[in-house]
C-alpha positions in Angstrom: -2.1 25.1 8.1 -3.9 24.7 5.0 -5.1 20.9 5.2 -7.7 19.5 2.7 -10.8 17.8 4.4 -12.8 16.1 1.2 -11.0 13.5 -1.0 -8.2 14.9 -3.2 -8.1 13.9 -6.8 -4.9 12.4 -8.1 -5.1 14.3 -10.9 -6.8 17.6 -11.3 -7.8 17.0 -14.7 -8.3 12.7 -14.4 -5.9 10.2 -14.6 -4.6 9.5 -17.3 -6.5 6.4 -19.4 -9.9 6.8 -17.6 -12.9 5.7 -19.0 -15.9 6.5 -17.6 -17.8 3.8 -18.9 -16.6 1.4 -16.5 -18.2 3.4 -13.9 -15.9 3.7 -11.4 -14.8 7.5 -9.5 -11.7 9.2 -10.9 -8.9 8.1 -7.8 -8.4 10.1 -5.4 -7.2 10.2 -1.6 -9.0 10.9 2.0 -7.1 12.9 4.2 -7.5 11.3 8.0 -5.3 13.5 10.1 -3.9 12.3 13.8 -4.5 16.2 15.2 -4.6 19.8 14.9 -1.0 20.7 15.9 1.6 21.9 13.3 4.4 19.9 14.1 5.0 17.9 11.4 4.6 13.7 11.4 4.8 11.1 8.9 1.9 9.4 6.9 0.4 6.3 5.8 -1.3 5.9 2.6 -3.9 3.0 2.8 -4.9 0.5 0.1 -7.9 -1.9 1.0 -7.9 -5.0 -0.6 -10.5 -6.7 -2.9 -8.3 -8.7 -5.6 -8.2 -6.0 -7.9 -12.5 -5.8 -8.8 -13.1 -4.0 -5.4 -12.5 -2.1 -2.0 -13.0 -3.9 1.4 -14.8 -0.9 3.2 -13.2 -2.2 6.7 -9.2 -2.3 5.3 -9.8 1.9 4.5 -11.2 4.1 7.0 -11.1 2.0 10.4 -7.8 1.7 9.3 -6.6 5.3 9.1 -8.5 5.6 11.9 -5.7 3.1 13.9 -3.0 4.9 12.2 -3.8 8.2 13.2 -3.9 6.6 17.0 -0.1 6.1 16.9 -0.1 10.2 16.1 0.8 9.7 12.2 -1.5 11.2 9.4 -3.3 8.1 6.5 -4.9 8.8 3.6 -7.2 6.1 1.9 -6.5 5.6 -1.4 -9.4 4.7 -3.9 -7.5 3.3 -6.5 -8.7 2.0 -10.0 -9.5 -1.9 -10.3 -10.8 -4.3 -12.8 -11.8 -3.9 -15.7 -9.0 -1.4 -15.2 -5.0 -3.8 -15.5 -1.6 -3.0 -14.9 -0.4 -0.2 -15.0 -3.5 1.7 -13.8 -3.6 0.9 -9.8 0.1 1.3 -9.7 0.1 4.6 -11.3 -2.5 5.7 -9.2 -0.7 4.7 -6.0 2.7 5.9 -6.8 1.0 9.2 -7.8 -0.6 9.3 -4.2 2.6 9.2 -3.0 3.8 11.8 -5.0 0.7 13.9 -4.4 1.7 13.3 -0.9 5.3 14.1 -0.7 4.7 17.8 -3.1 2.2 19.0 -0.1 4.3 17.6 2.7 4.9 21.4 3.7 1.8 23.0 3.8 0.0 19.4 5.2 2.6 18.9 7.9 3.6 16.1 7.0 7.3 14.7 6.9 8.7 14.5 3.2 11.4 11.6 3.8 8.4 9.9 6.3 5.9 8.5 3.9 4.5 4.7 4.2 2.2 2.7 2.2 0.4 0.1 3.5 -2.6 -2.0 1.8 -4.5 -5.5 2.7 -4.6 -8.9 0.2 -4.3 -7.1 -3.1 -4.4 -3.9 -1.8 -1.1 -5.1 0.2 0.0 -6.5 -3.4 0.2 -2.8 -4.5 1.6 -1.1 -1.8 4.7 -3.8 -1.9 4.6 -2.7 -5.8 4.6 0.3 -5.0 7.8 -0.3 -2.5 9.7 -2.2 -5.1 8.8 -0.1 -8.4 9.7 3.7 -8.2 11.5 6.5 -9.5 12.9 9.7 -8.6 10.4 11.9 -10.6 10.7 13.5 -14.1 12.6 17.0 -13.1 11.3 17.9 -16.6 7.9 17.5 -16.5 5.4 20.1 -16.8 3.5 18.9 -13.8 5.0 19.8 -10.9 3.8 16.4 -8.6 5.2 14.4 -11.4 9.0 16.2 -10.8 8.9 14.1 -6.8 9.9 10.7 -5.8 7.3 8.0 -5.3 9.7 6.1 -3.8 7.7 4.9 -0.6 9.7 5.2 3.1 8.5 2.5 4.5 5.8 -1.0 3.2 3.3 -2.3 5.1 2.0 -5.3 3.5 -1.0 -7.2 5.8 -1.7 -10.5 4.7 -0.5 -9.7 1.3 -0.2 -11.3 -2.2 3.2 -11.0 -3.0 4.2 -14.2 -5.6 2.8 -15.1 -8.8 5.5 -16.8 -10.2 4.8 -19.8 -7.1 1.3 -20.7 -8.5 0.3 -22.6 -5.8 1.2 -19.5 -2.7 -0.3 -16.7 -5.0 -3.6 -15.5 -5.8 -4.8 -16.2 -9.1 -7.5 -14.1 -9.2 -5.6 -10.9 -8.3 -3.5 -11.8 -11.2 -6.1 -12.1 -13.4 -7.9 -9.3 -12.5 -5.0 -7.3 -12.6 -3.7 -8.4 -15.9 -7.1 -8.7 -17.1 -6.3 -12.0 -18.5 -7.7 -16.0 -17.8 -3.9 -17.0 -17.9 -1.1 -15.3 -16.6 2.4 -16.3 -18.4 5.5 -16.8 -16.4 7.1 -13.6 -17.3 4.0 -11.1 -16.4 4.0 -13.3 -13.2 7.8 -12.4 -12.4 7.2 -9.0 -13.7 4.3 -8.4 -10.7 5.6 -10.2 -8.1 7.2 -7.7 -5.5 9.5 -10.8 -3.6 11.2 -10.8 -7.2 11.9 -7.4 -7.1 14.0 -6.0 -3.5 16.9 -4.9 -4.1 19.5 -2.8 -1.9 17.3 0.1 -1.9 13.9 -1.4 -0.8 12.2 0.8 2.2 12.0 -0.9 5.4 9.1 -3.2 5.5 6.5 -4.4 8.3 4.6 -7.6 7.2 1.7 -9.5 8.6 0.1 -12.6 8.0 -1.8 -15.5 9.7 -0.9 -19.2 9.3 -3.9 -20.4 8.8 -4.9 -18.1 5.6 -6.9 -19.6 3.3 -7.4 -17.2 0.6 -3.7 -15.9 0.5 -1.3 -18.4 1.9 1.1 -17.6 4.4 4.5 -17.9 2.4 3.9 -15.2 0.5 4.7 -13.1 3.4 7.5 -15.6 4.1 8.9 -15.1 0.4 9.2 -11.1 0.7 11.1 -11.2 4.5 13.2 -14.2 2.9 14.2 -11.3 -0.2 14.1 -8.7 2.1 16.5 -10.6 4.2 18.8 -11.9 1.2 19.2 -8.1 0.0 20.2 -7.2 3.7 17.0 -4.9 3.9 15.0 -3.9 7.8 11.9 -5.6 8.3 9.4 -7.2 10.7 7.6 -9.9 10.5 4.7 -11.5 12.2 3.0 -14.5 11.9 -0.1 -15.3 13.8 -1.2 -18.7 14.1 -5.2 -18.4 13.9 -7.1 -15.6 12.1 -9.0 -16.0 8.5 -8.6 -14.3 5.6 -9.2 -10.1 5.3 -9.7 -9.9 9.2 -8.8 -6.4 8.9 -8.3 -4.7 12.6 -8.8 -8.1 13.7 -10.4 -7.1 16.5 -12.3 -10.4 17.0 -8.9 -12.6 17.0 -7.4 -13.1 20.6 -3.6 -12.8 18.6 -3.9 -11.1 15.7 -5.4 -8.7 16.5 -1.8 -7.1 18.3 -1.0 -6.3 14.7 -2.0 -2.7 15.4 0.0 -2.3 18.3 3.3 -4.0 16.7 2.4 -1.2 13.6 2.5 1.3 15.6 5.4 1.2 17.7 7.2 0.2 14.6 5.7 3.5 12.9 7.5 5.5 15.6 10.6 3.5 15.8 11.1 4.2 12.0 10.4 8.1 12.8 6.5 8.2 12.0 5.4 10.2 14.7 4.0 9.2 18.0 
């Protein structure tokens, strides 16, 4: 099984509106892969948080590390941020899961079983992601860009999900991501994942403490409530203690189950296991 070890570039010849000048690598993903065998499993794609300026090293590779414990493959995405804005870390995460889903035969990895999951911001895109998709371009001349990046499942952990309530989201995820001081109402709407489940959401498993400073609580609360009102599968967990961007949560007496929850819900929803 031909399986890349090295980070794989979104595009072969750069993403589309790059510019070095802003310094940052051209986006790409790192394969972590939950063993040798060739039967095929599903896969998680991984977006660490930072409020759109930067990557939390501890929400990317301890994470696929987890991931691959519950016998699915993750890839970490490095996805653009500020001074990049909308559309640029969208694009680069639904191509991922494009990327993803054109190899799925010669990675092993199950076509119709491919998650995204992300932390703060990062959790903010991968609930983007879930709620903004197409079926692919069956015309275009790149062959990834004729898949689906429709996600199979969400996995949004302690997550921005509302701009439009001012006082739940986090402003400077929308500023960074717009790239602008104020963000109007309708930009707000427009980027807010509760505002956009419908019938055809993926199934979702969500995450958050109660006592979040940074990111408050009801924006996980928000996205079950639409996820609920559009009749749509989902989990939901709310611990009571843990601060913001705990990650594995391995120092958290409660939170810290997350991991376990996420992965028997990975193989209840087919991941592998």
């Amino acid at each position: 099984m031909d399986r890349p070890v090295n980070p794989i570039p979104l595009w072969e010849g750069g993403a589309p509106g790059f510019n070095a000048e802003y310094g940052q690598p051209q986006p790409t993903l790192t394969p972590f892969w939950a063993d040798e065998s060739n039967k095929p499993r599903g896969a998680v794609i991984v977006c660490p948080g930072g409020g759109y300026v930067t990557k939390a090293r501890h929400e990317g590779t301890p994470i696929a590390c987890k991931i691959n414990e519950s016998g699915v493959h993750a890839f970490v995405l490095s996805y653009r941020v500020a001074p990049y804005s909308h559309p640029a870390p969208l694009s680069d995460a639904q191509r991922a899961i494009r990327v993803v889903r054109a190899n799925a035969g010669s990675w092993g990895v199950l076509p119709d079983r491919i998650g995204i999951l992300g932390f703060s911001a990062g959790g903010h895109l991968a609930a983007h992601a879930g709620t903004t998709y197409d079926a692919g371009d069956p015309g275009a001349a790149d062959p990834i860009d004729r898949v689906s990046c429709r996600p199979d499942a969400i996995l949004p952990c302690y997550a921005v999900m509302s701009g439009v309530a001012v006082s739940l989201g986090h402003r400077g995820s929308f500023q960074s991501l717009t790239g602008r001081g104020v963000v109007d109402g309708m930009t707000a709407r427009m980027l807010s994942p509760d505002q956009w489940v419908t019938r055809d959401t993926p199934p979702a498993f969500i995450w958050h403490t109660a006592e979040d400073p940074v990111v408050p609580v009801e924006n996980a609360l928000l996205f079950a409530a639409a996820m609920s009102a559009h009749k749509r599968p989902f989990s939901l967990h709310i611990f009571p203690y843990g601060r913001h961007g705990i990650g594995l949560g391995e120092d958290q007496p409660l939170a810290k189950d997350w991991t376990r929850l996420m992965g028997d819900w990975l193989k209840e929803f087919g991941f592998g296991g």
